[in-house]
C-alpha positions, -999 to 999 in steps of 0.1 A, spaced: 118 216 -204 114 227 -172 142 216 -149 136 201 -109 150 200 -79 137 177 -52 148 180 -19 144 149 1 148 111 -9 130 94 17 96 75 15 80 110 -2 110 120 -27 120 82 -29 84 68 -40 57 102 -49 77 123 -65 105 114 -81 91 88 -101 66 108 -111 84 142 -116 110 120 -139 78 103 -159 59 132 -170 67 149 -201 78 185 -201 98 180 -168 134 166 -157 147 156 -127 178 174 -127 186 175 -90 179 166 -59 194 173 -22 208 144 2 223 156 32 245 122 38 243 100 8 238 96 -29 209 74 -35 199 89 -56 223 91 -83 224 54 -85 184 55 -93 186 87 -114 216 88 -137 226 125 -147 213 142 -118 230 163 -94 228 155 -58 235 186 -32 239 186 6 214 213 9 185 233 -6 209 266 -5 239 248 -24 210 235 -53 195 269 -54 224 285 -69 221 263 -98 198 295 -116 182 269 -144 157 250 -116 127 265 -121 108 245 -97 116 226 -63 94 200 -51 102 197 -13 93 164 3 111 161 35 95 159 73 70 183 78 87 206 105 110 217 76 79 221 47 76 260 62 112 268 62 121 254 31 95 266 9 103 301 20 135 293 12 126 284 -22 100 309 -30 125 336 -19 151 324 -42 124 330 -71 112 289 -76 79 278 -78 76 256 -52 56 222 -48 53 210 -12 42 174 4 12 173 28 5 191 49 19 220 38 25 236 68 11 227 106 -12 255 113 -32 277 87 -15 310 100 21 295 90 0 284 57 -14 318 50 19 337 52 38 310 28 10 320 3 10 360 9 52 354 1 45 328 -33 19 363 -46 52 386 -35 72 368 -52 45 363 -83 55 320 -84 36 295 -75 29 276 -45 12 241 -50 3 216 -23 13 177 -33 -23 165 -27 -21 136 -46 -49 115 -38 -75 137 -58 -59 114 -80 -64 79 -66 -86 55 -89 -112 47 -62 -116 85 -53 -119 95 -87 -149 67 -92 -169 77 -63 -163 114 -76 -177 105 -110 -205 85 -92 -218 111 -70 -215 137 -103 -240 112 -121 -265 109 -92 -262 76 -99 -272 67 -61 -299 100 -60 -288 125 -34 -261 116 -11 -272 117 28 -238 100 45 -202 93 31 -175 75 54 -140 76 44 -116 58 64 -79 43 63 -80 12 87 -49 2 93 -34 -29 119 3 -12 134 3 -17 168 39 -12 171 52 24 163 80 21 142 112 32 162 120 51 127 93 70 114 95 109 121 57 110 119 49 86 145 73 110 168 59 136 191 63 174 182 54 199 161 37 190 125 36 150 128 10 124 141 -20 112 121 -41 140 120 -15 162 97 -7 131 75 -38 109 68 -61 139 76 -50 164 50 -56 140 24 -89 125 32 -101 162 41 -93 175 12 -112 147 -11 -141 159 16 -135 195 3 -134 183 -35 -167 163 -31 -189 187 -8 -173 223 -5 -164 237 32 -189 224 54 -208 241 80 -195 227 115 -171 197 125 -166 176 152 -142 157 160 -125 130 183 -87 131 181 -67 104 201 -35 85 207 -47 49 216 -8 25 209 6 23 242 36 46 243 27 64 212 36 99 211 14 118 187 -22 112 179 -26 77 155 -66 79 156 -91 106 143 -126 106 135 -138 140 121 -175 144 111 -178 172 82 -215 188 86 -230 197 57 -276 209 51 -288 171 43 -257 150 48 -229 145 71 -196 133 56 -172 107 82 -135 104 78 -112 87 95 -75 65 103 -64 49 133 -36 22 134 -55 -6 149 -77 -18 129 -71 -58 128 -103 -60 106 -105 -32 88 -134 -12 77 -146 1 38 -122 23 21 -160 40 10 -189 37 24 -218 63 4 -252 60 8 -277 76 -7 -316 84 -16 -313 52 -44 -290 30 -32 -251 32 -23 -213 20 -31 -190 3 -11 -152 1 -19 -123 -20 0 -92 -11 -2 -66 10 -15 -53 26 -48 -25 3 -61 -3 33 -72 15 36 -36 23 -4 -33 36 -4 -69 62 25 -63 73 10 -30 79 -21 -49 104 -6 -80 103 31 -74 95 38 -105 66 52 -126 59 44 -165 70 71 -189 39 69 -212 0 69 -204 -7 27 -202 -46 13 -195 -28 -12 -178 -2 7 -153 -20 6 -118 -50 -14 -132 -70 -34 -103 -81 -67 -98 -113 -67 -109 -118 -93 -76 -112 -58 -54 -140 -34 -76 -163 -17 -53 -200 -25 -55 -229 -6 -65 -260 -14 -47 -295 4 -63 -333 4 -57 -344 -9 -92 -379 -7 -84 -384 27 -70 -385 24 -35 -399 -17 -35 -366 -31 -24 -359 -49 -56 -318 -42 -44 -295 -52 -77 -260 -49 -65 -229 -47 -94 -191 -47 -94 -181 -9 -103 -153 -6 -134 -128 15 -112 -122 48 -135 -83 47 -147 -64 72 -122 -28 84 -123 -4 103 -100 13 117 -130 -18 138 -137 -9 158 -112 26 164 -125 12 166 -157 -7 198 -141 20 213 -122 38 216 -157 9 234 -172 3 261 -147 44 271 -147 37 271 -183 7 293 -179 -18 268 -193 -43 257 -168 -43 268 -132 -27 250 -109 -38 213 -99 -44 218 -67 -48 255 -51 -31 271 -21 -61 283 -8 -75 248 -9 -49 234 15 -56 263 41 -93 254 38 -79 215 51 -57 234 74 -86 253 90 -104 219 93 -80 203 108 -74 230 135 -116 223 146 -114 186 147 -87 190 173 -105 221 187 -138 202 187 -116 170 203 -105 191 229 -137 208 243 -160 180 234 -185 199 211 -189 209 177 -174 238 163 -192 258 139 -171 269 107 -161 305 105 -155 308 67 -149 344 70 
């Protein structure tokens, strides 16, 4: 059993990791930091609760620490952690720059543990379908893929710490990392980016709107959030040299943890299932290039958060590497550091993979 300590009980510890840390077999919960309450305990019975990450570090049986607090304190607290001898699992975006990324993973090789970014939509239902789509050539070779989270929030919440101006928060870090990364997953680095990065809510004080275009030989790849959207766009769009999917909406996973914080504790067809109502559509040239278009619902392939838990626990154990590499998120990092580049100076950057 390997014991965790989470440190944060916000949205992230409240509703991504806790519930999942506490469903997947082989781990336990056994502690988590609160600086001014104890939440916690009353949704976790038989946990420990600390003020800080250096009062739960000298409890010596935590082998890892999942750290899921704002993102100016990711950096900090992971090398806290990683110097204390943990492995160490840490919410997007790791870090804000790639430089601040690179040295956190030059300290987890030091210290010989392991340091694994939370990016946990790899393992959304809708992203895993398109995955297994474009594996098949089911729509022949892929010439455009848009990705986008449309969103209607006019209003910034007073609240919300990534809304606020300042080093590590707006848009960008948040709904970038993730829909970069599934970019990365599908395609591999591209070759250039470009990028338009903006703050369009009156009085907003970080950027709430990004359009990055990945290039790639034959294809350019589209992905995208803003936060006013009063008719939003496809989740998906792919086209291709056969035909080509669309997809509305998102994964259910998020909604159902904000609605009872909790994950099941054993593999169900049924947890997270979809309405078959929201299915994306598959659209394909049945008579080879004649326009006889047949267009289908798509059976969304089963997804779970917990798999990446699931793989977390195997590469501690030295069973499988780990579910989602270091290197991977500086890869997102360096993306992320164009777009705004390319944002800036109005041209497209080329990637410099060296």
């Amino acid at each position: 059993m390997i014991r965790v300590g989470l440190v944060g009980f916000g949205l992230a510890g409240k509703v991504f990791h806790a519930p999942y840390v506490s469903a997947v077999e082989g781990l336990e919960l056994a502690a988590i930091v609160e600086r001014s309450t104890r939440n916690a305990e009353a949704a976790y019975s038989g946990i420990v609760t600390y003020p800080s990450l250096e009062a739960m570090l000298e409890d010596t049986t935590l082998e890892l620490i999942v750290v899921g607090t704002p993102n100016a304190t990711h950096v900090p607290l992971a090398t806290e952690a990683l110097k204390a001898g943990r492995h160490v699992v840490v919410d997007k975006p790791v870090a804000a720059t790639s430089a601040e990324l690179a040295e956190l993973i030059a300290l987890a090789s030091v210290q010989g543990k392991l340091l694994i970014p939370f990016h946990n939509r790899r393992w959304d239902s809708d992203f895993q379908t398109l995955s297994q789509l474009i594996r098949e050539s089911t729509i022949g070779n892929v010439v455009s893929l848009e990705s986008a989270f449309d969103r209607w929030r006019p209003l910034r919440p007073a609240s919300s710490w990534k809304e606020m101006g300042g080093y590590g928060n707006g848009l960008l870090l948040d709904i970038g990392t993730h829909v970069v990364d599934q970019a990365l997953v599908l395609f591999g680095p591209p070759e250039a980016v470009s990028a338009e990065v903006l703050t369009e809510r009156e009085g907003s004080k970080a950027n709430d709107s990004f359009t990055i275009r990945l290039h790639y030989p034959g294809k350019i790849m589209t992905v995208g959030a803003n936060c006013l959207s009063a008719f939003p766009g496809p989740r998906f769009c792919l086209r291709g040299t056969k035909g080509g999917y669309l997809k509305w909406g998102l994964d259910p996973q998020e909604n159902l943890l904000k609605a009872n914080y909790r994950a099941i504790n054993t593999p169900d067809p049924e947890w997270a299932k979809e309405d078959p109502a929201k299915w994306g559509t598959l659209t394909i040239d049945a008579n080879d290039g004649h326009n006889t278009m047949v267009t289908q619902p798509v059976k969304p392939v089963p997804s779970d958060y917990r798999s990446y838990y699931a793989g977390v626990r195997d590469a501690i154990l030295d069973k499988a590497a780990p579910p989602v590499l270091a290197t991977d998120a500086i890869k997102v990092a360096r993306i992320l550091e164009w777009a705004e580049e390319s944002s800036a100076r109005k041209t497209t950057i080329p990637c410099n993979w060296d």
